[in-house]
N, C-alpha and C positions, 0 to 999 in steps of 0.2 A: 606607396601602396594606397590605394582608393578606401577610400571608408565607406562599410559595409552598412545598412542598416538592417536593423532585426524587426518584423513586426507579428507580436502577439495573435492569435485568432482573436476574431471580433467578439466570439463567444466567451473568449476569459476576457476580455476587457468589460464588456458589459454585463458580469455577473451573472452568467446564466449556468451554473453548477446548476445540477438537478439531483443530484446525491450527494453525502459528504460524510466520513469518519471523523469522528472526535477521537483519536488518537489516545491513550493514558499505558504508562509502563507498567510492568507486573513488579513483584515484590523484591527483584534484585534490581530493578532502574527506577525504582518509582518519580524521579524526577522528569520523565520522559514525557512530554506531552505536545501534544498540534493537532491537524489535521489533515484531509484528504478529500480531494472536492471532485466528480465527477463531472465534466463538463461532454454532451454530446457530439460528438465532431465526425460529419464527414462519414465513415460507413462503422466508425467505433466509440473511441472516446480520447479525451483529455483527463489525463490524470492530474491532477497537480497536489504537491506535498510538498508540507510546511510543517516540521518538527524540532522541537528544542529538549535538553535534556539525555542525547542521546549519549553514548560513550565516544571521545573524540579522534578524531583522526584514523576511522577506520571506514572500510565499509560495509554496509549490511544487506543478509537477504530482504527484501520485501515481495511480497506477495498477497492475491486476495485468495481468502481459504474459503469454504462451503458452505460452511455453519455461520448465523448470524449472533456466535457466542463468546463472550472475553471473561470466562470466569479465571480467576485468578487460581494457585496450587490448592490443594484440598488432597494431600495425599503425595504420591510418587509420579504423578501423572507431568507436574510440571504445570508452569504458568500457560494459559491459554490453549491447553491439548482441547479443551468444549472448542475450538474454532474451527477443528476436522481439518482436512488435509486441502492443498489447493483445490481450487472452483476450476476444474477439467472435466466439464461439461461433454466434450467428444471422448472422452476418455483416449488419450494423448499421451504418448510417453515424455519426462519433462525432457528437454525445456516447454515445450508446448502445452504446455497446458493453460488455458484461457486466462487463468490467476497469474502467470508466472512473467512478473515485471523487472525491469534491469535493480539492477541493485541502487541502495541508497550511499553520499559518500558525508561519513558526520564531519566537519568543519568544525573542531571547536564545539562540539557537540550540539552542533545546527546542520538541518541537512533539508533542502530546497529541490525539486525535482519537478518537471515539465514534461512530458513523456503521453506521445499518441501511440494507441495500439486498437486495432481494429479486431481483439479476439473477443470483446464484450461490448455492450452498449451500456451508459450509467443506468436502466432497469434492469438489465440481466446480471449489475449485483449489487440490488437494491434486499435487503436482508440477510446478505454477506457477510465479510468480516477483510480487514486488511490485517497483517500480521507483520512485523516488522522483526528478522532475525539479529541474532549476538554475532553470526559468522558472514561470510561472503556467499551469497549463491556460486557454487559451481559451477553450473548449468550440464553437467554431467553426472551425478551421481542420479541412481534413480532410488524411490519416487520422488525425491524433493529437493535435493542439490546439495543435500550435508551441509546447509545453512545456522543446523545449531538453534539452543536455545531461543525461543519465543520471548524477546522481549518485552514488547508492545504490543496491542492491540486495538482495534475500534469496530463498530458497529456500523454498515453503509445502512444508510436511512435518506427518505426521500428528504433534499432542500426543503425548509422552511422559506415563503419570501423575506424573511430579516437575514437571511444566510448568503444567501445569492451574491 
């Protein structure tokens, strides 16, 4: 069998994120933490995630939600309800909704993801939020895929140059 090579976009190798999540767990995971780096590619973006902390050997919803908020429970609302619901900009039934990303798979409660989608560009969710669910996306329930509990959350914000 021939040996394959794989080669990166030139734009994750040369550190050109233009947006990024700083990742942090809510009050049942609080070990959870990474981030999420928006890299512009081609007619959408480069997602890439990098999280440790999660719960292991499962996989989880991910998603970018509306609101650019990670407040933690204050009430029956639950960890991260301030994030609003996925960023479906077309108003889309799920799976399609612009936010609505393959799921994460935790390793040992490490979980590493590379993933082009051309439903957003990294400004269209620049004051956003990514959301990181307890369950598996279904990609069939509506509106959200019965992904469960809000783990995680971050804040998209434009790259700093020390970031990149």
């Amino acid at each position: 069998m021939a040996e394959q090579i794989f080669y990166l976009p030139r734009v994750v190798m040369e550190g050109g994120a233009t947006a990024y999540a700083k990742v942090r767990g809510g009050s049942a995971y609080p070990r959870v933490q990474g981030e999420v780096f928006f890299y512009p590619f081609q007619e959408g973006s480069l997602v890439l995630t990098s999280i440790e902390g999660l719960p292991p050997g499962r996989f989880l919803g991910f998603h970018v939600h509306e609101t650019g908020k990670c407040e933690t429970a204050k009430g029956d609302a639950g960890d991260f309800a301030s994030a609003g619901g996925h960023f479906n900009p077309k108003n889309e039934l799920h799976p399609n909704h612009a936010g609505d990303l393959p799921v994460l798979l935790s390793n040992d409660g490490f979980a590493y993801s590379l993933v082009y989608t051309e439903r957003f560009t990294p400004a269209q969710v620049l004051g956003r939020s990514v959301v990181i669910h307890a369950m598996p996306d279904n990609y069939r329930s509506q509106p959200s895929g019965d992904s469960g509990d809000r783990i995680a959350c971050g804040v998209v914000e434009k790259t700093t140059p020390a970031r990149k």
